[in-house]
C-alpha positions as CSV (number, residue, x, y, z in Angstrom):
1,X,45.9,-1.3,-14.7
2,X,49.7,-1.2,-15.5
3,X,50.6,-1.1,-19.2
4,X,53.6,-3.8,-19.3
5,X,56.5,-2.3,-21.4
6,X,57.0,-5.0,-24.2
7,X,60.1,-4.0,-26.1
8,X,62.7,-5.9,-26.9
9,X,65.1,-3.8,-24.7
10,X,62.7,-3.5,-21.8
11,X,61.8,-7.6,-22.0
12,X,65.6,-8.6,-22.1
13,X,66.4,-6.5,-18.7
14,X,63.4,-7.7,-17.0
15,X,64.3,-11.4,-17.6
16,X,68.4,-10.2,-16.7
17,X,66.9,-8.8,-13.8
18,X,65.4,-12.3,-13.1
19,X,68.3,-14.1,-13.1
20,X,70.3,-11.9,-10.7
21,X,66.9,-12.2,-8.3
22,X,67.7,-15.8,-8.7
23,X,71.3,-15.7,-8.3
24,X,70.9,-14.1,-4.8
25,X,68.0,-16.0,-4.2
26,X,70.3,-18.8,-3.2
27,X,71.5,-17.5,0.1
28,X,68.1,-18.4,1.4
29,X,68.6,-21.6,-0.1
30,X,71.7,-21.9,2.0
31,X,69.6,-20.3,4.8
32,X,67.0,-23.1,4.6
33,X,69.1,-26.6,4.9
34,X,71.2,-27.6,6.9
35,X,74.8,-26.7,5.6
36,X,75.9,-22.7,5.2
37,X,76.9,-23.0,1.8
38,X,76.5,-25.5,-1.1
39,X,78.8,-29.3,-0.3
40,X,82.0,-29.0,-2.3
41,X,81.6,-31.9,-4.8
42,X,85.0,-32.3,-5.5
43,X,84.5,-34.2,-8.5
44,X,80.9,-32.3,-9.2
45,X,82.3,-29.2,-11.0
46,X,85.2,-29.6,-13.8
47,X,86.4,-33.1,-14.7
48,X,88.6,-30.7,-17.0
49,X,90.1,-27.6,-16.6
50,X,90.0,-27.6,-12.8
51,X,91.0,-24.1,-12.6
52,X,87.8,-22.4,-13.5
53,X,86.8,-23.6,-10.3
54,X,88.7,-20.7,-8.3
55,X,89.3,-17.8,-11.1
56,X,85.8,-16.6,-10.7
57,X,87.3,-13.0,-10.8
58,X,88.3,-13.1,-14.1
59,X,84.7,-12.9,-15.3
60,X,81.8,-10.5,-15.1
61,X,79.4,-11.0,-13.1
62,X,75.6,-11.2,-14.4
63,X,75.0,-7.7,-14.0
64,X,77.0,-4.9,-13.4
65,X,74.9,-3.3,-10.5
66,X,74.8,-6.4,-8.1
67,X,77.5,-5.8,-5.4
68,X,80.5,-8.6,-5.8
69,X,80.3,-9.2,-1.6
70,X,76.5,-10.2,-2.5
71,X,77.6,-13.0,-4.8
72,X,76.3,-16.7,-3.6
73,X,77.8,-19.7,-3.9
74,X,77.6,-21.9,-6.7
75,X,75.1,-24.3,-7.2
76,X,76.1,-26.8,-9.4
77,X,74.9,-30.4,-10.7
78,X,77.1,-32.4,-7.6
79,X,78.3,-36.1,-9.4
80,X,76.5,-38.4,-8.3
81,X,73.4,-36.9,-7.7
82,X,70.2,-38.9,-7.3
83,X,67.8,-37.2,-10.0
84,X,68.5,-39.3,-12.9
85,X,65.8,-41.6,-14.1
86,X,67.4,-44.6,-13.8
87,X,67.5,-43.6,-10.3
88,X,63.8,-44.5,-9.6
89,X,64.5,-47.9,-11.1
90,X,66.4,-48.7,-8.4
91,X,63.5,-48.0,-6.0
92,X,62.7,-51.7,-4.7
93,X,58.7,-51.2,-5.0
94,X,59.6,-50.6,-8.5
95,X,62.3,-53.3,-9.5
96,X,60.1,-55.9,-8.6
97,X,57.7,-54.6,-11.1
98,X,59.9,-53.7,-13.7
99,X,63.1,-55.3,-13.7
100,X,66.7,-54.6,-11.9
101,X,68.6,-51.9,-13.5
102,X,72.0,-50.2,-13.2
103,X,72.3,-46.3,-12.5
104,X,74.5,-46.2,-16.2
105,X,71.9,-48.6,-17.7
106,X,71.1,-45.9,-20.4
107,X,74.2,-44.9,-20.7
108,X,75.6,-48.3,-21.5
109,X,73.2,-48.7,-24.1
110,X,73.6,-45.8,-26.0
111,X,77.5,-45.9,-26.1
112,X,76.7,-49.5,-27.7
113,X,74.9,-48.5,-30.4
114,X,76.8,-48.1,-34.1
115,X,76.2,-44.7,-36.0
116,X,73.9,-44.3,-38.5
117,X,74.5,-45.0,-42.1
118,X,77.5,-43.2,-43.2
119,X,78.7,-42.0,-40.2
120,X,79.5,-45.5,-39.0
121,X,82.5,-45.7,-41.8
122,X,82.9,-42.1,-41.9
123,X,86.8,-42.5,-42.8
124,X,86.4,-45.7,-44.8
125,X,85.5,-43.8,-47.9
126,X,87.1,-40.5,-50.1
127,X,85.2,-37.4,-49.2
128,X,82.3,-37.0,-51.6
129,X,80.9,-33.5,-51.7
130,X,77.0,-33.2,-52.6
131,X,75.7,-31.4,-55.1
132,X,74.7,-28.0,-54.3
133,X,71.5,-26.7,-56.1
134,X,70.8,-23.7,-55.0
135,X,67.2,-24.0,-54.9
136,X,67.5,-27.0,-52.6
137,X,70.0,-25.3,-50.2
138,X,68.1,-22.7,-49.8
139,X,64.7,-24.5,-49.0
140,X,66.8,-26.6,-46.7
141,X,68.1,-23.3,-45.2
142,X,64.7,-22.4,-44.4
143,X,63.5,-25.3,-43.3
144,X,66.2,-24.7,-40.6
145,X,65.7,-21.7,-39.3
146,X,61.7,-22.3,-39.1
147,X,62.1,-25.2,-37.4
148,X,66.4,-25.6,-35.3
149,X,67.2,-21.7,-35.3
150,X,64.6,-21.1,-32.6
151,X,66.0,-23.3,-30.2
152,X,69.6,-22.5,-30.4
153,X,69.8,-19.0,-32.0
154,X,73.8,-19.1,-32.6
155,X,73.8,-16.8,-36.0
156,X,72.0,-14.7,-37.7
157,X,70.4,-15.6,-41.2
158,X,72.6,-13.1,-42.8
159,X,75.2,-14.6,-41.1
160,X,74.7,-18.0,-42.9
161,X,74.1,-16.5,-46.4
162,X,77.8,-14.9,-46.1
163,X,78.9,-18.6,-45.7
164,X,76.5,-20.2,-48.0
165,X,77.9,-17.5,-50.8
166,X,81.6,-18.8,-50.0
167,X,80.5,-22.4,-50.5
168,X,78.6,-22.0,-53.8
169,X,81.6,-20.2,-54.9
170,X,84.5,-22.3,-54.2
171,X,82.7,-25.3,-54.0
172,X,84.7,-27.8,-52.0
173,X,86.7,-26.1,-49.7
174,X,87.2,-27.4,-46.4
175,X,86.7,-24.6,-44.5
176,X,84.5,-24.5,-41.1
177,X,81.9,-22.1,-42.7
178,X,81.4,-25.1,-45.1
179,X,80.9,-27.4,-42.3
180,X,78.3,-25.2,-40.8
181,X,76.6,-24.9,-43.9
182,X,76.3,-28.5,-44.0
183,X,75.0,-29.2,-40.7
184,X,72.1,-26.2,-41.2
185,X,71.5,-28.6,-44.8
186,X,71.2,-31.9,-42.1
187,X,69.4,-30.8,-39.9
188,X,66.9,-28.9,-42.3
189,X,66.4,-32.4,-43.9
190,X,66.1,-34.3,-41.0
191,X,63.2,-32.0,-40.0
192,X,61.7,-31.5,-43.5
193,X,58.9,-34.5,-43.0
194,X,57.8,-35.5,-39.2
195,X,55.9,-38.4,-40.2
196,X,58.4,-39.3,-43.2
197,X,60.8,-42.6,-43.0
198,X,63.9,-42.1,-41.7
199,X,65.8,-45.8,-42.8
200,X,67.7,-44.1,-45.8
201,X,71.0,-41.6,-45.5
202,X,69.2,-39.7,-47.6
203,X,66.4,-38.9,-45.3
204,X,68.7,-38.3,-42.5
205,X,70.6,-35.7,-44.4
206,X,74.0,-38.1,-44.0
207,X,75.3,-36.6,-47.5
208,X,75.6,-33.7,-45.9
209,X,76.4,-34.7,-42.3
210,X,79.1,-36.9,-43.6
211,X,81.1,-34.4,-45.0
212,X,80.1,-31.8,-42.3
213,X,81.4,-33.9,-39.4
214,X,84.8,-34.7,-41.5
215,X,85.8,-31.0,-41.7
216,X,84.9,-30.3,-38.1
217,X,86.6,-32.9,-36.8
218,X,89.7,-32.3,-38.5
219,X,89.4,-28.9,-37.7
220,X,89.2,-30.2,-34.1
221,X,92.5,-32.5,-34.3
222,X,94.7,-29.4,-36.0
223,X,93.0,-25.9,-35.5
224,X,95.9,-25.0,-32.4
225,X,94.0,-21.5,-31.9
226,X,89.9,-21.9,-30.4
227,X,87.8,-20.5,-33.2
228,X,84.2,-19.5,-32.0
229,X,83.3,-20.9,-35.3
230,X,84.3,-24.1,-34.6
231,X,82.1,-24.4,-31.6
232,X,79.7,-23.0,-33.4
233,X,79.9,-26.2,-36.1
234,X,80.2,-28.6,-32.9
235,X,77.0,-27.2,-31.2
236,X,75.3,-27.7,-34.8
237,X,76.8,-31.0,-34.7
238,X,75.2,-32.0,-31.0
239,X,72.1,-31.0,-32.7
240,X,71.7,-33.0,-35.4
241,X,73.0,-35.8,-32.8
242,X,70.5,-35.2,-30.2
243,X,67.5,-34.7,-33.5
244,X,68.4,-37.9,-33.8
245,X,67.9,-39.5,-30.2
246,X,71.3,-39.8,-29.5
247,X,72.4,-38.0,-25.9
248,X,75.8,-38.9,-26.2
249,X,77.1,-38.0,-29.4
250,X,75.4,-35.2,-28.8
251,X,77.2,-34.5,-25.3
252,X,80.5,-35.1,-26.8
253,X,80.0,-32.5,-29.3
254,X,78.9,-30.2,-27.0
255,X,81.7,-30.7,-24.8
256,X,84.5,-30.5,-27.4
257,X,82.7,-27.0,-27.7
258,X,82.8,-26.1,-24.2
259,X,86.2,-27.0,-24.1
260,X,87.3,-24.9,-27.0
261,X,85.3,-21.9,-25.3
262,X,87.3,-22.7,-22.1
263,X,90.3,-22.0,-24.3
264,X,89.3,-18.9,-25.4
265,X,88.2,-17.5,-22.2
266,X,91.8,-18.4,-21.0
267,X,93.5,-17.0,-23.7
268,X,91.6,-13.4,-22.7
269,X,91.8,-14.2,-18.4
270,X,94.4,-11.7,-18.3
271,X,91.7,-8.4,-19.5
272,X,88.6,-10.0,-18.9
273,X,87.7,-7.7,-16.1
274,X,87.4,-5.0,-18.8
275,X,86.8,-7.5,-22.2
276,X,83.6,-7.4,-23.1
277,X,82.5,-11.0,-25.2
278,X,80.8,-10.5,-28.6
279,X,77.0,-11.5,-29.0
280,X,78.0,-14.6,-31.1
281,X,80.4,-15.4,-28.5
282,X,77.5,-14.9,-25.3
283,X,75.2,-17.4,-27.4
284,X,77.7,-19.8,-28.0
285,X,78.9,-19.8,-24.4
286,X,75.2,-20.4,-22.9
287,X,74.2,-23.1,-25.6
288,X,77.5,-25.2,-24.5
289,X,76.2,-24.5,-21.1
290,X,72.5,-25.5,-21.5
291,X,73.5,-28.9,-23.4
292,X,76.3,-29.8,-21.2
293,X,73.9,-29.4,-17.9
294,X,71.2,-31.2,-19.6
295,X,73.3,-33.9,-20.6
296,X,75.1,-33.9,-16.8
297,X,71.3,-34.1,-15.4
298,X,70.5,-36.8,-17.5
299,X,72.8,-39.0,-17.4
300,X,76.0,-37.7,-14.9
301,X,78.3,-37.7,-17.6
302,X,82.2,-36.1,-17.6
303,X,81.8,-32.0,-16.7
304,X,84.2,-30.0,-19.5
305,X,84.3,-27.0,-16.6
306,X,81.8,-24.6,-18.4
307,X,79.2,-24.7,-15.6
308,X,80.8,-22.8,-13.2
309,X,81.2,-19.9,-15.6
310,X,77.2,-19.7,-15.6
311,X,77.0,-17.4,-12.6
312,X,79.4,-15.1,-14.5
313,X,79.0,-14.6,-17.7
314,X,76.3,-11.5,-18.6
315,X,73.3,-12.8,-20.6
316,X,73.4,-12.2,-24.9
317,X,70.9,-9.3,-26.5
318,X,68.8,-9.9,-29.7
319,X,70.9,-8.0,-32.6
320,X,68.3,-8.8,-35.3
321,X,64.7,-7.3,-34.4
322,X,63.6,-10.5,-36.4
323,X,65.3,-12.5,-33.8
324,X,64.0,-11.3,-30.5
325,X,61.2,-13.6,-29.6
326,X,63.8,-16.7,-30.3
327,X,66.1,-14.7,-28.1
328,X,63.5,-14.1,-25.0
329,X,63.3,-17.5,-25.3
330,X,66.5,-18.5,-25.4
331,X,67.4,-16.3,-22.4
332,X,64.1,-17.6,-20.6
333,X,65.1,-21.7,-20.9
334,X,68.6,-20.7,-19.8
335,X,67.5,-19.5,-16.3
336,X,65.3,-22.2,-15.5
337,X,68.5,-24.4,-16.4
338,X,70.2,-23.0,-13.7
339,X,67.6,-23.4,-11.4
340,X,67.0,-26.4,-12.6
341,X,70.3,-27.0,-11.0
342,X,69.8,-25.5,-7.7
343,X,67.4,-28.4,-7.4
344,X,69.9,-30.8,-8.3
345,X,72.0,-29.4,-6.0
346,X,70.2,-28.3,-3.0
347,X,68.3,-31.9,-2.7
348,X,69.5,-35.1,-4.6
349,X,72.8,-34.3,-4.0
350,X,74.9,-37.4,-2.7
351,X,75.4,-36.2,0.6
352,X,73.4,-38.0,3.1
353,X,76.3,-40.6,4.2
354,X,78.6,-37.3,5.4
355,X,76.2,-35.7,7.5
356,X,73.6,-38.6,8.7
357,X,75.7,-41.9,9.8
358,X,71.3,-43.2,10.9
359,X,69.2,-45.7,8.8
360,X,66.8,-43.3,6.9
361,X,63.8,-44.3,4.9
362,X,65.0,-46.5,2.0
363,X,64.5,-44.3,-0.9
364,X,67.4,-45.5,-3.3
365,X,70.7,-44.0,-3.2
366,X,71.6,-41.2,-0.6
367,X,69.7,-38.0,-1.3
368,X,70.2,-34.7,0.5
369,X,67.0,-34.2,0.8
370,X,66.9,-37.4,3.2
371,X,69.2,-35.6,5.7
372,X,66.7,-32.5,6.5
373,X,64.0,-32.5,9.0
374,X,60.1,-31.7,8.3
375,X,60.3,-28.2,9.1
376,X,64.1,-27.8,7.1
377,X,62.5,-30.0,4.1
378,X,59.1,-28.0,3.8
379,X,61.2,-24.7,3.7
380,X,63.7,-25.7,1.4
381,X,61.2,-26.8,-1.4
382,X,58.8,-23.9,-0.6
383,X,62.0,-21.1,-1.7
384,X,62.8,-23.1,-4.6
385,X,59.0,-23.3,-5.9
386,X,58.8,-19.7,-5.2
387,X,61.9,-19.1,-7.9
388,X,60.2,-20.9,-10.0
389,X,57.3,-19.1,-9.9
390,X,59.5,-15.9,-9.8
391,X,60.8,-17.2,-13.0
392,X,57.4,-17.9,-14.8
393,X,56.3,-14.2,-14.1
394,X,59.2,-13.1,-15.3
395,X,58.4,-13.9,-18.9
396,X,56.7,-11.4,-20.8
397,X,53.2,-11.7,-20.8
398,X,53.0,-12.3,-24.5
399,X,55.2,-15.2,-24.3
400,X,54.3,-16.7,-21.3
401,X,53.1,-20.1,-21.4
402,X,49.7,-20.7,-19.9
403,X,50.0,-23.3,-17.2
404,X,47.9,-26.7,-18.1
405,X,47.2,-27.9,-21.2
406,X,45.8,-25.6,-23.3
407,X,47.4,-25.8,-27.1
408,X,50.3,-23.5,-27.7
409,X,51.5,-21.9,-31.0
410,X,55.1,-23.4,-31.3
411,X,57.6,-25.8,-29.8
412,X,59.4,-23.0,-27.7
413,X,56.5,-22.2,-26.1
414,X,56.0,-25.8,-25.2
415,X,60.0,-26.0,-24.7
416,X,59.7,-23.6,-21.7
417,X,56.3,-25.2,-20.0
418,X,57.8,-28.6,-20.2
419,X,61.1,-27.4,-18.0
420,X,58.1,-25.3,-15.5
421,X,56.7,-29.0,-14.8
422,X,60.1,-30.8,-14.7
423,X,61.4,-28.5,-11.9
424,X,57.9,-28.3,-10.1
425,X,58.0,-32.2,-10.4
426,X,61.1,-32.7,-9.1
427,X,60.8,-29.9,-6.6
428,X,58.3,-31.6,-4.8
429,X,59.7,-35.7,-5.8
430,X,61.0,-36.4,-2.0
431,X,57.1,-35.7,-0.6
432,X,56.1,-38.8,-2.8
433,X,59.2,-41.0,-2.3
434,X,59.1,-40.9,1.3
435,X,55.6,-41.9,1.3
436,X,55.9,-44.2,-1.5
437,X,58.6,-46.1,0.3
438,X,57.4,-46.9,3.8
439,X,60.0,-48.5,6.2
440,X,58.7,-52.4,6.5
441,X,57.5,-53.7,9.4
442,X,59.7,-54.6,12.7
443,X,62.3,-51.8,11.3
444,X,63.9,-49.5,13.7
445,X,62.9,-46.6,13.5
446,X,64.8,-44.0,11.3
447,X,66.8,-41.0,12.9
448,X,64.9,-38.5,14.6
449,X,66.3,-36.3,11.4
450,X,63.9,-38.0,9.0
451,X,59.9,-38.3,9.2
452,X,57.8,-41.2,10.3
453,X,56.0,-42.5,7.2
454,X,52.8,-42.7,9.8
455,X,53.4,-39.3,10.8
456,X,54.2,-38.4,7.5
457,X,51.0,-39.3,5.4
458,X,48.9,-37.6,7.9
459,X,50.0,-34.0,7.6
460,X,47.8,-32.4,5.2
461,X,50.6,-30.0,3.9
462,X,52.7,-33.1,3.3
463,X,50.1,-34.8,1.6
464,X,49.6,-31.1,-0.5
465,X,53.1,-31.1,-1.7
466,X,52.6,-35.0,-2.9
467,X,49.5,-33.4,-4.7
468,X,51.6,-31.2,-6.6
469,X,54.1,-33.5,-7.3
470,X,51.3,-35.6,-8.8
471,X,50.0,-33.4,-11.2
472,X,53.4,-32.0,-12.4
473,X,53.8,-35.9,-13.5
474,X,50.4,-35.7,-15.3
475,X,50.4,-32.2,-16.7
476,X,54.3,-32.8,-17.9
477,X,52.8,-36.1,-19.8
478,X,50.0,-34.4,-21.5
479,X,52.4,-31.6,-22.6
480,X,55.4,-34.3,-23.6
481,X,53.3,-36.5,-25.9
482,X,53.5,-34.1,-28.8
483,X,56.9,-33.1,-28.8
484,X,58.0,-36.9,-28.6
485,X,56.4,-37.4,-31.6
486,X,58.7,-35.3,-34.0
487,X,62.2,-34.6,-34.3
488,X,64.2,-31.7,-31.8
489,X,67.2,-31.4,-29.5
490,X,64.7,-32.5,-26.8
491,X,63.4,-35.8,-28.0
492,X,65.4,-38.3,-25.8
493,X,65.2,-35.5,-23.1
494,X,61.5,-35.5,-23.0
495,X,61.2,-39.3,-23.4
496,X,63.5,-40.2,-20.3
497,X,61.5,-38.0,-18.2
498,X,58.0,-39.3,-19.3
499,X,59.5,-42.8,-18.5
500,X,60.3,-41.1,-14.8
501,X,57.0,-39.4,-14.4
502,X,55.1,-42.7,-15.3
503,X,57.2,-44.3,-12.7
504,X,56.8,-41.5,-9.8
505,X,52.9,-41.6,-11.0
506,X,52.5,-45.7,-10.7
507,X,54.6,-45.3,-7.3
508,X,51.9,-42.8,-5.8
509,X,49.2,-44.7,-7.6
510,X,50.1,-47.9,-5.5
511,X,50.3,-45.9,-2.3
512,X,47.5,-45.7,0.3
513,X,47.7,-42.4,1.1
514,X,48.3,-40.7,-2.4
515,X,46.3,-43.4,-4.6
516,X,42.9,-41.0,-4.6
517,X,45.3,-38.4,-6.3
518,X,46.3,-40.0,-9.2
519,X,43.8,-39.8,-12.6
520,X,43.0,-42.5,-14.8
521,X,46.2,-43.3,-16.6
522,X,46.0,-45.7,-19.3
523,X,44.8,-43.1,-21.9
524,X,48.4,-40.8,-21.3
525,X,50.4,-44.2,-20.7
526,X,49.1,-45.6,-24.3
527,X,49.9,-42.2,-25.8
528,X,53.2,-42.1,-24.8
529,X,54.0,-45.9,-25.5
530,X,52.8,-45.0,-29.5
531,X,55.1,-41.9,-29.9
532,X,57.7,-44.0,-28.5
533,X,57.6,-46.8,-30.9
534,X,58.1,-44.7,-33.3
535,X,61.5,-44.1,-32.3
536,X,62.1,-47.5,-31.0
537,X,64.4,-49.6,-32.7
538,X,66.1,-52.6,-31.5
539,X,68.3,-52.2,-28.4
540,X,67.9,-48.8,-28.2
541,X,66.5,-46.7,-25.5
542,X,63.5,-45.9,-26.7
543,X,62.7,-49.4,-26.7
544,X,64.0,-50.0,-23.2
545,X,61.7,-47.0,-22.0
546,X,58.9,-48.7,-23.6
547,X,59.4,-52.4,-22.6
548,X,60.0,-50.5,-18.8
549,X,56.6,-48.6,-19.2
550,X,54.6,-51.2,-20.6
551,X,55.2,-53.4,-17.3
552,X,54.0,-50.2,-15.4
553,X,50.2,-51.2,-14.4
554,X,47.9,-48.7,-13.6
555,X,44.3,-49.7,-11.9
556,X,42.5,-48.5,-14.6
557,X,43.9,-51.0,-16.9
558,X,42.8,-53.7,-14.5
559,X,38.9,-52.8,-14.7
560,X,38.5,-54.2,-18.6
């Protein structure tokens, strides 16, 4: 039996090499439906800095050794694409059961909600500096990088202490290294107690916040050179947002950062081809790309034009031996985003209405997926499973997740099996929606392009690939329940996609031909609901997630 080299070194090229397996994967892609290269969303890529688009040859590409004629096209998130989870809502079966809602519905309700505490007068008030005992900063500090740092490794720990040393000395200065400082101090209070209350500024760190978000945004308005520090403080500041449920804040952050990046990468367009970017700088640049496309997933919002640079820019290196497991990671959960968006791209794109003018089974809005054939469809989703599975071996075997249930020792670890099920969910989503939503009777028929639902539920690899659809939904539910119940970047991540996997779950559940496959699910459904309420307050999403999945009834909760 082969010995697997484990060392740091040997680890980060095998998941590089990964990513440039994926990055030429997507030829077959092209190969496999029905256009010869990715649709051109014109309003898909950059909403800003438009330019990036084209100037692809500016950057290096992933690795040095792939051959530039070899590069695909780019596969990016398209606007207006069809995966968001207020997309199922609109599903008719499901309306009538849970209420009409809007694609934005989310969105609208979190760009309604008022800021906590402080923040909601942030400029009403003098700056008031907190009091800096040592002993305190530095528990906070550690309560930081035990429980932040390993899901956004931006700095080292040494790092920090140089700019914690500057603030004890001066004290108040309203530098950027203060800010950061104060957002490690936030967001190491907001995680110090799980179970703790969180109605007080003083439990969500806001003393420190306050002042944090002051300096960075000023440093915003007049800093006319892009600092890497300064996206640095921005990323910390989508952070603390996004700890605190809170997608866009959190986006806007994000994107302020990826916009300041842009700048910088401009300001260097002229030597890149020989540049090489600094570690701090690689990390920064893939955080402000992981956020922004979860964000753009999620809920379609404004691109900042970092995306495209994803295919180009080489992949950071652990410089701290302390640091490489929280690196692997970090390099691991970036390549699945970007399959994650070859998804997006290559089936709930908006494209049906360009290349199918035919009635096709109602699903909800245009998908591409709608436009493809059996054969086209079954290929398609069969070489982008195999990536993922590609991508799932590629993690060392020390680190790898074990698929199911089985407990694992920390959140990144669970981080990196939640995205597995999310893509293998959504991967295999248009099997279950075309059964789900049969064509009623007396319709015409569809276009010869798209599958008879008859036909359809008949084929036992059809029916297979609703299967695994099925018990992505279940496995990802089982898996979500524990990380909804704390604080992380992820919470209002993970709770929008449990709210979609109940929904895809109820749809099969209610379906002739699928029903058999779907477990008892009051037991996961109840679970979720609880870690929910924890979160939900009045007219927030949380809430509107739970009053949707409430009305979500299952047959097992029929046979009390």
């Amino acid at each position: 039996m082969e010995v697997e080299d484990a060392s740091p070194t040997a680890v980060i090229d095998r998941l590089a090499r990964i990513e440039s397996l994926l990055e030429h994967q997507s030829q077959q892609i092209n190969q496999l439906s029905t256009r010869s290269s990715p649709v051109s969303y014109p309003t898909s890529q950059a909403d800003y800095f438009p330019a990036y688009q084209q100037q692809s040859e500016y950057l290096p590409s992933t690795s040095a050794a792939i051959d530039p004629h070899l590069d695909s096209p780019q596969f990016l998130i398209p606007k207006g694409h069809a995966t968001l989870p207020s997309t199922l809502l609109s599903l008719s079966r499901v309306s009538d059961q849970v209420g009409e809602y809007q694609r934005d519905y989310f969105f609208e309700i979190e760009e309604k909600l008022p800021l906590p505490g402080l923040l909601g007068t942030l400029y009403d008030s003098p700056l008031i500096w907190p009091s800096l005992d040592l002993n305190v900063l530095d528990a906070l500090a550690d309560n930081y990088f035990r429980n932040v740092h390993p899901h956004h490794p931006l700095f080292s720990p040494s790092m920090f202490k140089s700019w914690q040393a500057q603030l004890i000395q001066e004290k108040d200065m309203e530098e950027i290294g203060t800010a950061i400082c104060y957002c490690v101090y936030a967001l190491g209070t907001l995680c110090t107690d799980q179970g703790g209350n969180y109605d007080t500024d003083e439990a969500f760190g806001l003393h420190f916040f306050q002042p944090a978000l002051r300096i960075i945004l000023h440093k915003l308005v007049w800093d006319f050179r892009p600092s890497v520090n300064l996206c640095q403080a921005l990323l910390l500041a989508a952070s603390y947002f996004s700890h605190l449920g809170r997608p866009l804040h959190s986006w806007k952050m994000a994107q302020f950062s990826s916009r300041i990046f842009l700048t910088l990468v401009e300001s260097r367009k002229h030597i890149l081809s020989s540049a090489e970017f600094e570690e701090v700088e690689l990390r920064t640049f893939w955080q402000c790309f992981t956020v922004e496309c979860d964000r753009i997933a999620e809920l379609d919002v404004p691109r900042s034009g970092i995306e495209p640079l994803g295919d180009r820019m080489r992949l950071p290196h652990s410089t701290d031996p302390a640091d490489n497991e929280n690196t692997i990671y970090f390099i691991a959960e970036h390549a699945i985003r970007r399959l994650l968006n070859r998804i997006h791209n290559s089936l709930y794109g908006p494209e049906i209405s360009q290349t199918s003018p035919n009635t096709v089974v109602p699903t909800g809005p245009n998908q591409a997926w709608q436009s493809l054939g059996l054969q086209k469809l079954l290929g398609l989703t069969a070489e982008l499973n195999r990536q993922l599975e590609e991508w799932y071996i590629s993690i060392p075997d020390w680190l790898r997740p074990p698929k199911g249930t089985v407990p694992l020792p920390n959140d990144r670890a669970r981080v990196l099996r939640l995205r597995y099920y999310a893509a293998r969910h959504i991967i295999h989503r248009p099997f279950v929606l075309q059964l789900a939503c049969r064509q009623p009777e007396g319709q015409s028929p569809a276009s010869s392009s798209v599958l008879s639902p008859d036909s359809y539920s008949e084929m036992p690899l059809v029916l297979e690939k609703c299967e695994t659809c099925i018990d992505s939904c279940v496995t990802y539910l089982y898996n979500a329940v524990e990380m909804i119940d704390k604080r992380s970047p992820y919470l209002w991540t993970f709770s929008q996609s449990c709210m979609a996997c109940l929904v895809m779950l109820w749809l099969a559940e209610n379906t002739p031909a699928l029903h058999h496959y779907v477990p008892p699910m009051r037991q996961v459904q109840s679970m979720v609901l609880n870690r929910l309420s924890k979160w939900a307050t009045k007219d927030s999403t949380f809430a509107a997630e739970a009053h949707i999945i409430k009305r979500l009834v299952f047959s097992d909760s029929m046979e009390d």
